[in-house]
C-alpha positions as CSV (number, residue, x, y, z in Angstrom):
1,X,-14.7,3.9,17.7
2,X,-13.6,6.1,21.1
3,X,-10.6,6.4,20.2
4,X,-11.3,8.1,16.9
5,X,-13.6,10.2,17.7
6,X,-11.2,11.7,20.0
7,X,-8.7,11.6,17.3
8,X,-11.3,13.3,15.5
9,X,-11.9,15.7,18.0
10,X,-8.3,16.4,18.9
11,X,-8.0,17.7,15.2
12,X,-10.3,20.1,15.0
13,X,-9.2,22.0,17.9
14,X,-5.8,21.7,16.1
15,X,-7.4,23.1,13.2
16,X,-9.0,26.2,15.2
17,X,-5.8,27.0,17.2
18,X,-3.9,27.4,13.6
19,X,-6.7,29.3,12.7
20,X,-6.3,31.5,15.5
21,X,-3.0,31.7,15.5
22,X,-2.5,32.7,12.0
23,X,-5.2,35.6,12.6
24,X,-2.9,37.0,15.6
25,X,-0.2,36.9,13.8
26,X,-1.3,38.4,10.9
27,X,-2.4,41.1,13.2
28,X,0.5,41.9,15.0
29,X,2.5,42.4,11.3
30,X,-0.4,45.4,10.9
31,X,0.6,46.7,14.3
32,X,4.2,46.2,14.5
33,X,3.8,50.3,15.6
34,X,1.5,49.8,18.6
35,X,4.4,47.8,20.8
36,X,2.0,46.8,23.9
37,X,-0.2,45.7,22.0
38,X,1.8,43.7,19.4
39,X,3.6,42.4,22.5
40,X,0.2,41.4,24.0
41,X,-0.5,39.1,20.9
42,X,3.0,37.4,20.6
43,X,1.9,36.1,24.0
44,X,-1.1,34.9,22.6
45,X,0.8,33.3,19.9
46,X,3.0,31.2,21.9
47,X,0.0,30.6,24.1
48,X,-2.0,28.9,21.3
49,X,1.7,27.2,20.5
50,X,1.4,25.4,23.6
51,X,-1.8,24.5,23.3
52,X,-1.3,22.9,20.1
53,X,1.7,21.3,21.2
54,X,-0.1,19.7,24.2
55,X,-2.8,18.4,22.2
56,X,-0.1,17.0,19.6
57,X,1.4,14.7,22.4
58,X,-1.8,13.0,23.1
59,X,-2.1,11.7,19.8
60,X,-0.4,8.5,18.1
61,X,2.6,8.9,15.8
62,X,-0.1,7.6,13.5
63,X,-2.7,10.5,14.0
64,X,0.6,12.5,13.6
65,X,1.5,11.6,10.4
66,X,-2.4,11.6,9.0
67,X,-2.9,15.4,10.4
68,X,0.8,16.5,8.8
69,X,-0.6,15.0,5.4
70,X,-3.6,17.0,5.3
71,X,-2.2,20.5,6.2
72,X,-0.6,22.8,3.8
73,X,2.9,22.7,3.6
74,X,3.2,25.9,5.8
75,X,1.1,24.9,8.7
76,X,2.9,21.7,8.2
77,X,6.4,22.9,9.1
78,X,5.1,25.0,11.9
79,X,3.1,21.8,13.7
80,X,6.4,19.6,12.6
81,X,8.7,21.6,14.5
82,X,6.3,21.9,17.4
83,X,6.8,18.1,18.0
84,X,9.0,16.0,21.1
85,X,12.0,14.6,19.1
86,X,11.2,11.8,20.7
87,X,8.1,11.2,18.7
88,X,9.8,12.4,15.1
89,X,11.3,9.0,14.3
90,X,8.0,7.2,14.8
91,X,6.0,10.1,13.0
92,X,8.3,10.0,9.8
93,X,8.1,6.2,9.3
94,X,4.1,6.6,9.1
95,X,4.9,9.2,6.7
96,X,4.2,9.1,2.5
97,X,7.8,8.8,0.8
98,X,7.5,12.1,-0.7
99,X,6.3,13.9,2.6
100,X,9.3,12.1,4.3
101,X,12.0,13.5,2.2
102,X,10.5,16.9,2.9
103,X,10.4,17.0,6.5
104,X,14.0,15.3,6.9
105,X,15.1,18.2,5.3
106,X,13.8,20.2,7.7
107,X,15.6,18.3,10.7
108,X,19.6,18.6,11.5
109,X,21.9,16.0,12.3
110,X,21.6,16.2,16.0
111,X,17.9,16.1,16.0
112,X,18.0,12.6,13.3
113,X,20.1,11.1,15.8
114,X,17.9,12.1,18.9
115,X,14.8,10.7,17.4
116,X,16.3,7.4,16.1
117,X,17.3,6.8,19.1
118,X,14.0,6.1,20.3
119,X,13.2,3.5,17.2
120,X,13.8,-0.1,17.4
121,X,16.3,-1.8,15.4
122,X,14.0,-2.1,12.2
123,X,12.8,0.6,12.1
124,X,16.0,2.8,12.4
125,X,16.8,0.6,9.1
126,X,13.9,2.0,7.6
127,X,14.6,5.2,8.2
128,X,18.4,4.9,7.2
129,X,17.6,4.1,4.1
130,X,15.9,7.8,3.6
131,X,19.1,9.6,4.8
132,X,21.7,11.4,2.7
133,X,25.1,9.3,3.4
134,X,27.1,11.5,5.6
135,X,23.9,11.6,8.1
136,X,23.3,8.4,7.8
137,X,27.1,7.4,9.2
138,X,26.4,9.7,12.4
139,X,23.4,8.4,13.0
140,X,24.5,4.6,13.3
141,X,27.8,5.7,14.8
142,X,25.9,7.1,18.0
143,X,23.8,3.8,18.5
144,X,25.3,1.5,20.7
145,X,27.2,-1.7,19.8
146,X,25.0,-4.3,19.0
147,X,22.2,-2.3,17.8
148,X,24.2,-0.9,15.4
149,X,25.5,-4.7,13.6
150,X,21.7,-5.3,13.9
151,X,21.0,-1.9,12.2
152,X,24.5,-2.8,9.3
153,X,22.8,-6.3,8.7
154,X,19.2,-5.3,8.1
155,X,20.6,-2.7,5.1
156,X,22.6,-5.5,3.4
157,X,19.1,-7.5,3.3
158,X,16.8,-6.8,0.0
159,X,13.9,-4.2,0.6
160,X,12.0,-7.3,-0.3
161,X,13.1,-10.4,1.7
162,X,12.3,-11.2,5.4
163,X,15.6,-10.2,6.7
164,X,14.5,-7.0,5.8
165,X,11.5,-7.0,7.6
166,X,12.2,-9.1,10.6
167,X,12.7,-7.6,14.4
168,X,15.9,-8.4,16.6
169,X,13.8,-7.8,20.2
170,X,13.2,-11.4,21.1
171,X,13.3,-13.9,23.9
172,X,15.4,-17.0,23.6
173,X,15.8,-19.9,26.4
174,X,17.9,-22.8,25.6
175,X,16.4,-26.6,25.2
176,X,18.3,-27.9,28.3
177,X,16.7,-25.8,30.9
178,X,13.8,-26.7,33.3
179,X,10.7,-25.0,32.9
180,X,11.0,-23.9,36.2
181,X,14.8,-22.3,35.3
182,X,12.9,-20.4,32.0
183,X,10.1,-19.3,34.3
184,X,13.0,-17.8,37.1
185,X,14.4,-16.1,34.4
186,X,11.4,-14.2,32.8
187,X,11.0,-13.2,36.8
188,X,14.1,-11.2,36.7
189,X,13.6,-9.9,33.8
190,X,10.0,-8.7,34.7
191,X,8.0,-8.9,31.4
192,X,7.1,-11.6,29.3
193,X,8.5,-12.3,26.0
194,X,5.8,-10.7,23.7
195,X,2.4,-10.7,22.9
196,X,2.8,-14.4,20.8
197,X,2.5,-16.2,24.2
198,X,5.7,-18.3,22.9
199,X,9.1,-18.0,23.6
200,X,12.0,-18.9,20.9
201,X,13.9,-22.5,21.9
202,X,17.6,-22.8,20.7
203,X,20.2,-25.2,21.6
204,X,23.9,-24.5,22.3
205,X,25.1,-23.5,19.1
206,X,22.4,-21.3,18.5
207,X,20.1,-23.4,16.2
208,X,16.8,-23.1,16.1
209,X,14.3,-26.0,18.1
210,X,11.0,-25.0,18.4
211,X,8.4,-22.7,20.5
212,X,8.2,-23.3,24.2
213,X,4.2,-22.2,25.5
214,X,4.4,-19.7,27.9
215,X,1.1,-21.2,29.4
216,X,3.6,-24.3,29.4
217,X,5.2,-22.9,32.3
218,X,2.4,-22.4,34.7
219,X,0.5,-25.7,33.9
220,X,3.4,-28.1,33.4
221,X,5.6,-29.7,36.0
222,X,9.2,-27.4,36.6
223,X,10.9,-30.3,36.2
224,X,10.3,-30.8,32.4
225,X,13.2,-29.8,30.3
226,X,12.1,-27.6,27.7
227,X,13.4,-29.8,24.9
228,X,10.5,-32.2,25.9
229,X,7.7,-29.5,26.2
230,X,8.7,-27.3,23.1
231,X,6.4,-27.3,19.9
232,X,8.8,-28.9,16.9
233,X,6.5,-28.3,13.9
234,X,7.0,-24.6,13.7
235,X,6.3,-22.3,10.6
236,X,10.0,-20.5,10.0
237,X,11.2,-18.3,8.0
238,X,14.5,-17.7,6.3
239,X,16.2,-14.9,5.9
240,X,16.3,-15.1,1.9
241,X,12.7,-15.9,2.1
242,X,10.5,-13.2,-0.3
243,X,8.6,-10.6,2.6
244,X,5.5,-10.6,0.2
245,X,4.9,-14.6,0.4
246,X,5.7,-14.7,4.4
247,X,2.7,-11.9,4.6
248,X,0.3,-14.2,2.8
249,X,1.7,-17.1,4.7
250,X,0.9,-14.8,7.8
251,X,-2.6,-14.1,6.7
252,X,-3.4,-17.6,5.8
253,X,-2.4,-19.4,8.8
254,X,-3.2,-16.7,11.2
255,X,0.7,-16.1,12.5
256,X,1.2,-13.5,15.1
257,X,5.0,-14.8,15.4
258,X,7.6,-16.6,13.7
259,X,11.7,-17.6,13.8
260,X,13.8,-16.5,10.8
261,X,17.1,-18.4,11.0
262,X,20.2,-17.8,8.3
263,X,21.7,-20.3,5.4
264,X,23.5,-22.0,8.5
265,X,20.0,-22.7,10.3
266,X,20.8,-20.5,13.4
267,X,18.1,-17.9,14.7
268,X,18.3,-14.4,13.9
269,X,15.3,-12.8,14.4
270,X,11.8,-12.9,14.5
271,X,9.0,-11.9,12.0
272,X,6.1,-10.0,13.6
273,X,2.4,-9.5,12.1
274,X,2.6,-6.0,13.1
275,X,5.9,-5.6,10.9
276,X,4.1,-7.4,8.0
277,X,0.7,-5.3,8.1
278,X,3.1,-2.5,7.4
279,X,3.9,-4.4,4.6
280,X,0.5,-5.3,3.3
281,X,-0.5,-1.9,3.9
282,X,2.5,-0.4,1.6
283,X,1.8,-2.8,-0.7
284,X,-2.8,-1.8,-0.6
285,X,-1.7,2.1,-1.1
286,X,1.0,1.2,-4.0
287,X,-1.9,-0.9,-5.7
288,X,-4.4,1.6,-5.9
289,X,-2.0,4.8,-6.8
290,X,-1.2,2.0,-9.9
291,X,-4.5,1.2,-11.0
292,X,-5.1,5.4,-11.8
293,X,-1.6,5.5,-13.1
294,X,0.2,6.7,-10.5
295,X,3.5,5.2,-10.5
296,X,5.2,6.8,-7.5
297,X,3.6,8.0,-4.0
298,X,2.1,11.3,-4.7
299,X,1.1,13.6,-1.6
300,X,-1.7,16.2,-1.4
301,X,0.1,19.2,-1.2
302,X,3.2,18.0,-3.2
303,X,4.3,21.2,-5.5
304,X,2.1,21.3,-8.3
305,X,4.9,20.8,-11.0
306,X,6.3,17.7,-9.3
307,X,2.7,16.4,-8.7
308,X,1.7,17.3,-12.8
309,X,4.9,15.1,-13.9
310,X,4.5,12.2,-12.1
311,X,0.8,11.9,-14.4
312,X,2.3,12.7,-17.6
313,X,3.3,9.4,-18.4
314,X,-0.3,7.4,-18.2
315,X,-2.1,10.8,-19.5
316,X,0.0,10.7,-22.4
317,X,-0.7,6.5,-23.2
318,X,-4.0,7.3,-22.6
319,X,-4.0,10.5,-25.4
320,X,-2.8,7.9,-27.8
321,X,-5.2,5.3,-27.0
322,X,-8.0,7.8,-27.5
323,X,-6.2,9.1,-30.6
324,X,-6.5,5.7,-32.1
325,X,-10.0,5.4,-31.2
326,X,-11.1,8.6,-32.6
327,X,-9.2,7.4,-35.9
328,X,-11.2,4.1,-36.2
329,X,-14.2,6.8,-36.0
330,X,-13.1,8.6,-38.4
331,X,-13.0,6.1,-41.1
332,X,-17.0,5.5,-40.6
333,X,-18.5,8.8,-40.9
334,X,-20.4,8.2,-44.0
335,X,-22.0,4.9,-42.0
336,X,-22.6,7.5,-39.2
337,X,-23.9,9.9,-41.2
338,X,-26.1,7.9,-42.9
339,X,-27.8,7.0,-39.4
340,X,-27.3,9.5,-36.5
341,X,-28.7,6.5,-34.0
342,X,-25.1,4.8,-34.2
343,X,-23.5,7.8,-32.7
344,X,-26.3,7.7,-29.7
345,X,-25.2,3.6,-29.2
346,X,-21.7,3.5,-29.9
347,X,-20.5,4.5,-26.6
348,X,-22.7,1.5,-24.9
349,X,-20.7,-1.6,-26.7
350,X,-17.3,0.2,-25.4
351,X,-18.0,1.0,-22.3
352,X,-19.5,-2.6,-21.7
353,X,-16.8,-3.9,-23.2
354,X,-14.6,-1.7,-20.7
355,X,-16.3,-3.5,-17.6
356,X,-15.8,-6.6,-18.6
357,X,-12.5,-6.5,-19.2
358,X,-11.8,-4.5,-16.1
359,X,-13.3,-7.5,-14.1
360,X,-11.3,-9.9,-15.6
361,X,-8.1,-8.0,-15.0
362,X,-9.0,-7.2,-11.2
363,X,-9.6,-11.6,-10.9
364,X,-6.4,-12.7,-12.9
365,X,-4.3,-9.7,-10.4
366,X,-5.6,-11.6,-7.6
367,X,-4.6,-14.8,-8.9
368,X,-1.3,-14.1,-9.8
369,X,-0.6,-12.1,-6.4
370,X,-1.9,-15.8,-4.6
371,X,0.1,-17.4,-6.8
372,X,-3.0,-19.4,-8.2
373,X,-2.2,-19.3,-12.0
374,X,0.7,-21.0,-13.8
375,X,1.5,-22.5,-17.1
376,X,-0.8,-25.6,-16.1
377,X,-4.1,-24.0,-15.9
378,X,-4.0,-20.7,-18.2
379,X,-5.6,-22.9,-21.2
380,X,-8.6,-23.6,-18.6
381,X,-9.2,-19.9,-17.5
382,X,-9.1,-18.8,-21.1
383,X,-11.7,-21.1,-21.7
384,X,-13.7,-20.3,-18.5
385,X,-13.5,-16.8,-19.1
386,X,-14.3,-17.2,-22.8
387,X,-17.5,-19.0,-21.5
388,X,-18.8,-16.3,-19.0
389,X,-18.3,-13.6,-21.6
390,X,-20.1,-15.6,-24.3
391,X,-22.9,-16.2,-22.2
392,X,-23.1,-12.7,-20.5
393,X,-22.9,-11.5,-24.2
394,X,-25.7,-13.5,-25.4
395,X,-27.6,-12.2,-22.3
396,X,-27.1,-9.1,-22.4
397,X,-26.5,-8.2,-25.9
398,X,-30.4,-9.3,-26.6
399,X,-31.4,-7.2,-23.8
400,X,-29.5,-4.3,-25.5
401,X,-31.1,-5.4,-28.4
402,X,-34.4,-5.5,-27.6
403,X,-34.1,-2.1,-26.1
404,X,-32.7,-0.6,-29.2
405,X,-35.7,-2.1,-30.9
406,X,-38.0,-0.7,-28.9
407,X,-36.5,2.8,-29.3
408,X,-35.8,2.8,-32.7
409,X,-37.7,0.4,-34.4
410,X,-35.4,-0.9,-36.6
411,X,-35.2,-4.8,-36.9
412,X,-31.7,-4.9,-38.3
413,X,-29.9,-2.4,-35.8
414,X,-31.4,-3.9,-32.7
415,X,-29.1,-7.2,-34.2
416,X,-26.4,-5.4,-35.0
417,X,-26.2,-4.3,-31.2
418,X,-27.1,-7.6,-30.1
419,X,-23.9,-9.0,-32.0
420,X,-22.1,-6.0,-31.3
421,X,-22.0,-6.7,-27.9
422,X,-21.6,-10.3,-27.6
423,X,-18.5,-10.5,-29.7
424,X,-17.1,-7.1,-27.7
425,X,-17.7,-8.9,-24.2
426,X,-15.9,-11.7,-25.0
427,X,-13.0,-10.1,-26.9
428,X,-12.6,-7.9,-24.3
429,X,-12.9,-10.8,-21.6
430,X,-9.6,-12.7,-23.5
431,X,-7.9,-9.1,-23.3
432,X,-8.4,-8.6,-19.7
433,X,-6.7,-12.3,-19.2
434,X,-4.0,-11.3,-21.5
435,X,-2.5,-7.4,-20.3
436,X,-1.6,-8.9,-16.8
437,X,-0.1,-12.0,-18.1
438,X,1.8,-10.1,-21.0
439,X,3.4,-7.4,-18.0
440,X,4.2,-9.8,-15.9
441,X,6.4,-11.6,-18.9
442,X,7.9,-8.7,-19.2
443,X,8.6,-8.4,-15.3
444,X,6.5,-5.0,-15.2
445,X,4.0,-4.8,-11.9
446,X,0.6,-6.1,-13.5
447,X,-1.3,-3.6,-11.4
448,X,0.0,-0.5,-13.1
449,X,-1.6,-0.1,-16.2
450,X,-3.4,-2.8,-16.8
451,X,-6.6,-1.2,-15.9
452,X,-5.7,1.7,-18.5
453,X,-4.3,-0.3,-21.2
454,X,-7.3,-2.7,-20.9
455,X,-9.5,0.0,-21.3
456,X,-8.7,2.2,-24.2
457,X,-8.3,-1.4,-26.5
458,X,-11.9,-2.2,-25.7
459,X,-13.0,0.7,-26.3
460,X,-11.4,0.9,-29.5
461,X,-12.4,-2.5,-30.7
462,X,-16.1,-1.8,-29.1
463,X,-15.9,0.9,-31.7
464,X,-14.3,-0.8,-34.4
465,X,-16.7,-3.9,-34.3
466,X,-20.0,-2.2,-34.0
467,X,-19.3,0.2,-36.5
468,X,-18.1,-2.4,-38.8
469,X,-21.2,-4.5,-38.3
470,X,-23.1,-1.5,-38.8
471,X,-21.5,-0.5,-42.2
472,X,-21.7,-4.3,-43.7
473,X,-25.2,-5.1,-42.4
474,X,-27.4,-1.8,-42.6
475,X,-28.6,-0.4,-45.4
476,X,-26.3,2.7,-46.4
């Protein structure tokens, strides 16, 4: 909580100096003929510049990126270029995709390669992927050796398989050694593995054995070969393996480490919780730009034209969907005419109908993202689902329909609401089942657009069924 406040507070005087700054400067363009005195606030310029620049290094490449995504795109190229290079590479991979591909522009060659080389392995991958070809080739030519295979066999990896994801800063000790041989070793070396607590076992030819404690080594006899203090039943990874189900494998067994070894069982790198929130975090924004329709990232203070495209698509589904609904109201204006207390209630059955269905398409997402639903139990959540919204139409359909007795008087529209509602509810409950299952047959991403989709045909049959109810059971 400390710590962001002073985050907090770190901004606002960030704010104020641009807001100074921009004042001088605007200023000195009045007075370019008064020289003293346009020289006298240049100095203040590059005055505030430092100050800016000094309160920019005590924040996190995090705070960074979140204070570059809220400016303008002008004061965001001034406070871009007023960063360390060494902190760029960090501040770009906390970046939006769209807000990345602005500032890299914005960056030469020389610069790209200063700042990746102050990235680890994975994430110079991350960025690599981002570059235009020709920078991308100087960049991995001026890292050294190894770190460049590293960098070469993380690219050839699927954005969505652990190899991808996994880090190539670990600790190995082989099975053979003594405890007290491992625990000499980490003495040179003068840090301990990572934050884990466990160090990765492997044997001669490289093969993966287990995780040696590093407690192991200050409570157990030197003597012990690590072979015989090592833990053997080890979650690991391979490199193949999808990234999304180690994250939930993470999350459910409450990993802060694990080995990821190749197709010949040898150990390759590591997998880190901190690598995988990244994920899960991706993954969080991604879902909830596609349950409004957004399809790609879409920043603040993106151009207006680029940000208007990117919304066309879902606008425009959702202009036909209302176009159909309108049309099914159009072929019952004599019923609607005939009693003006339709039009007050139609929008109730549709927009219950819209909740219901909304739920049920947030609970089968989840399912499907846990991997909880397959061809074995969809009969019995149909059936479930069909149950709840038969019951909670019954329920609250005669509560509607008391209420529209109450206000209107009228016997035979209060049960026309009531049954209005009920058969809605549970239409729409079967629909919100159906939309996520039907895009995921046709390998489409659930999330986006089900919401939407869902929706508009609830709406439309919420229309379509009280108003034919209406027009078959009340007197014209």
């Amino acid at each position: 909580m400390q710590q962001l406040k002073q985050t907090e507070h770190i901004y606002h005087l960030i704010y104020d100096l641009l807001n100074r700054q921009e004042l001088v400067e605007n200023l000195t363009i009045r007075q370019e003929n008064k020289s003293k005195q346009a020289l006298v606030e240049q100095l203040t310029v590059k005055q505030y510049q430092g100050e800016i620049q000094q309160l920019l290094n005590r924040l996190h490449p995090y705070d960074i990126a979140n204070l570059l995504e809220q400016l303008p795109p002008i004061q965001r190229s001034f406070i871009w270029h007023l960063l360390d290079t060494e902190h760029m590479g960090a501040v770009l991979l906390e970046l939006s995709d769209s807000l990345r591909q602005s500032l890299l522009t914005e960056l030469n060659p020389t610069d790209l390669i200063r700042a990746a080389s102050h990235l680890d392995t994975d994430e110079i991958a991350d960025l690599m992927q981002e570059l235009p070809d020709d920078v991308g080739h100087s960049v991995l030519s001026s890292l050294p050796e190894q770190q460049r295979e590293n960098v070469q066999s993380t690219l050839l990896f699927p954005e969505e398989s652990v190899g991808a994801w996994m880090e190539y800063d670990f600790t190995v000790v082989f099975d053979h050694q003594t405890l007290d041989q491992v625990l000499r070793e980490l003495r040179e070396k003068g840090k301990l593995p990572d934050e884990s607590g466990f160090i990765l076992v492997i044997n001669s030819a490289g093969l993966f054995q287990g995780l040696l404690l590093v407690s192991d080594l200050l409570i157990k006899s030197g003597e012990l070969r690590v072979a015989d203090s090592m833990l053997k039943q080890v979650h690991i990874f391979h490199t193949t393996d999808s990234a999304d189900e180690a994250a939930r494998d993470f999350e459910r067994y409450e990993l802060l480490v694990a080995p990821v070894i190749n197709a010949h069982q040898k150990l390759v790198g590591v997998l880190r919780v901190s690598s995988l929130m990244d994920l899960l975090e991706e993954q969080s924004q991604r879902q909830f730009l596609a349950q409004a329709g957004l399809s790609k990232e879409e920043n603040l203070f993106d151009p207006m034209m680029k940000s208007a495209k990117n919304r066309w698509p879902w606008i425009a589904l959702n202009l036909l969907i209302v176009l159909i609904a309108s049309r099914v109201i159009d072929q019952f204006q004599t019923t609607i005419s005939s009693m003006v207390a339709l039009a007050a209630l139609l929008p109730i059955t549709a927009n219950i109908g819209g909740n219901t269905g909304n739920q049920v398409v947030a609970l089968v997402i989840r399912g499907l993202a846990l991997k909880q639903l397959d061809a074995n139990n969809l009969r019995r959540l149909y059936i479930k689902e069909f149950s709840v919204a038969a019951v909670n139409g019954l329920i609250w359909g005669s509560l509607t329909g008391l209420l529209t007795l109450f206000l209107y008087q009228n016997l035979g529209l209060a049960f026309v609401m009531m049954l209005a509602m009920s058969v809605t509810m549970v239409l729409a409950a079967l629909i919100g089942v159906s939309i996520p299952l039907i895009l995921k047959k046709l390998k489409q991403d659930p999330v986006l657009g089900s919401s939407i989709i869902t929706t508009g045909m609830t709406d439309t049959l919420g229309f379509l069924i009280f108003l034919s109810l209406a027009s078959l059971l009340l007197p014209s």
